[in-house]
C-alpha positions as CSV (number, residue, x, y, z in Angstrom):
1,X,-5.8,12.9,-3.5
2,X,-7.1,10.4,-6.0
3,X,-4.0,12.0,-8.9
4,X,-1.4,11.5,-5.9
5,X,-2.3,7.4,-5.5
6,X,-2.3,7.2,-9.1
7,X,1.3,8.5,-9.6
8,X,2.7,6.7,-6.3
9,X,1.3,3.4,-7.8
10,X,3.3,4.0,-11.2
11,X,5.9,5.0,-9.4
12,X,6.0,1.9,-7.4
13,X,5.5,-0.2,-10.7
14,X,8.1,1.5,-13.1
15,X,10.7,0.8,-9.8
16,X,9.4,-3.0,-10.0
17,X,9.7,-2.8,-12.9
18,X,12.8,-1.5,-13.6
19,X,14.5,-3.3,-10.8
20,X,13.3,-6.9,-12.0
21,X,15.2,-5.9,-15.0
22,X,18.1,-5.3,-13.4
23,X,18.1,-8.3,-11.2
24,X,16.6,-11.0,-13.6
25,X,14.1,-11.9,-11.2
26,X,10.3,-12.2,-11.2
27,X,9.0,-11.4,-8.0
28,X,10.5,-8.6,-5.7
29,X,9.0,-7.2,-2.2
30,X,8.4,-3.6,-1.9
31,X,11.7,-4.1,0.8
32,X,13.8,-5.7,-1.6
33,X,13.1,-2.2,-4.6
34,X,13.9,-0.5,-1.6
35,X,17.2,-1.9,-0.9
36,X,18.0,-1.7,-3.9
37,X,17.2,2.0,-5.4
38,X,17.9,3.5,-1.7
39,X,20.2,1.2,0.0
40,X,20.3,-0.8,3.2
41,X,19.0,2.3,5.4
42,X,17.0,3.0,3.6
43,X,15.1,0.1,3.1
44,X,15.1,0.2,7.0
45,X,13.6,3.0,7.5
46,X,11.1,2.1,4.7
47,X,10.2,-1.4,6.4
48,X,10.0,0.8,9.6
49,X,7.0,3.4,8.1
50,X,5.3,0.4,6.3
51,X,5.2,-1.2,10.1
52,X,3.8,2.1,11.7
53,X,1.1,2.9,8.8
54,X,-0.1,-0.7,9.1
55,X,0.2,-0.2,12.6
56,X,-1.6,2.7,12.8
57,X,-4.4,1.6,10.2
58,X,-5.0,-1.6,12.2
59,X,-5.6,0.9,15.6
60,X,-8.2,3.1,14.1
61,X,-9.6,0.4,12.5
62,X,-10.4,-1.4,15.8
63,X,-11.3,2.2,17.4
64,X,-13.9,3.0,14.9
65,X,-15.2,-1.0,14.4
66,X,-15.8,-0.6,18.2
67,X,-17.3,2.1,18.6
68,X,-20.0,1.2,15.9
69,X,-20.4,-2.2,17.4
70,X,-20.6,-0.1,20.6
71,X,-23.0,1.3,19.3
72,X,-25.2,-0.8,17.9
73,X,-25.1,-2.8,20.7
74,X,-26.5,0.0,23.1
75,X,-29.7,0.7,20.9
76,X,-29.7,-3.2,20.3
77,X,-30.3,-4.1,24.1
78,X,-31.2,-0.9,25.0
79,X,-29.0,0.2,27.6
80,X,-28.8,3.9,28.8
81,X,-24.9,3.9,29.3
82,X,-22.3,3.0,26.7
83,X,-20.2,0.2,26.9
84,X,-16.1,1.7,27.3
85,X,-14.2,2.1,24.5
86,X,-11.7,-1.1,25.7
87,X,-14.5,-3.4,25.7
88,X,-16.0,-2.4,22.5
89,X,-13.0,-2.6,20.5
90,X,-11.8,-6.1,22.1
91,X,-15.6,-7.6,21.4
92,X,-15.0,-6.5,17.8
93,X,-11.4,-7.8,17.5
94,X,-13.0,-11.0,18.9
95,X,-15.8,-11.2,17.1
96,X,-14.8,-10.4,13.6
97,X,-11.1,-11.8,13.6
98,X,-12.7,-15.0,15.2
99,X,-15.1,-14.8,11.8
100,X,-12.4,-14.5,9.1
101,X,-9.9,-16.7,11.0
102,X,-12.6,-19.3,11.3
103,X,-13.2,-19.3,7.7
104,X,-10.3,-18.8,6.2
């Protein structure tokens, strides 16, 4: 697992790399290497599954962050029933993106 990151990320670099070359410019987004090594569509589709891992990441993320708040919460206060899954993942949404938006 750990050998497949390392290559993707020298991948990603040499194509920065290479592609600031090219283009005489500093700073590039991952979507603008894409368009240009794969082409418009490509860089679609590309924005496109960079949306839907993030997406996805952010969901289980909230899922699992609620379910241990959930969790804790129950033992904390001692209630027999757990609170629903909903609940437990908007009170940690709330309650930790209130923290680092408030102190950002």
């Amino acid at each position: 697992c750990w050998v497949y990151m390392v290559a993707s990320g020298l991948l990603i670099a040499e194509v920065n790399l290479n592609t600031c070359c090219n283009l005489g410019q500093a700073n590039l987004s991952l979507l603008s290497m894409a368009e240009q090594t794969i082409g418009k569509w490509g860089s679609r589709l590309s924005g496109l599954a960079y949306v839907f891992i993030h997406y996805a990441l952010l969901v289980a993320y909230m899922a699992q962050g609620g379910e241990i708040l959930g969790v804790a919460i129950q033992k904390l206060t001692g209630m027999d029933e757990p609170l629903p899954q909903p609940v437990e993942a908007a009170t940690f949404a709330v309650l930790f993106g209130g923290v680092f938006f408030f102190c950002s």
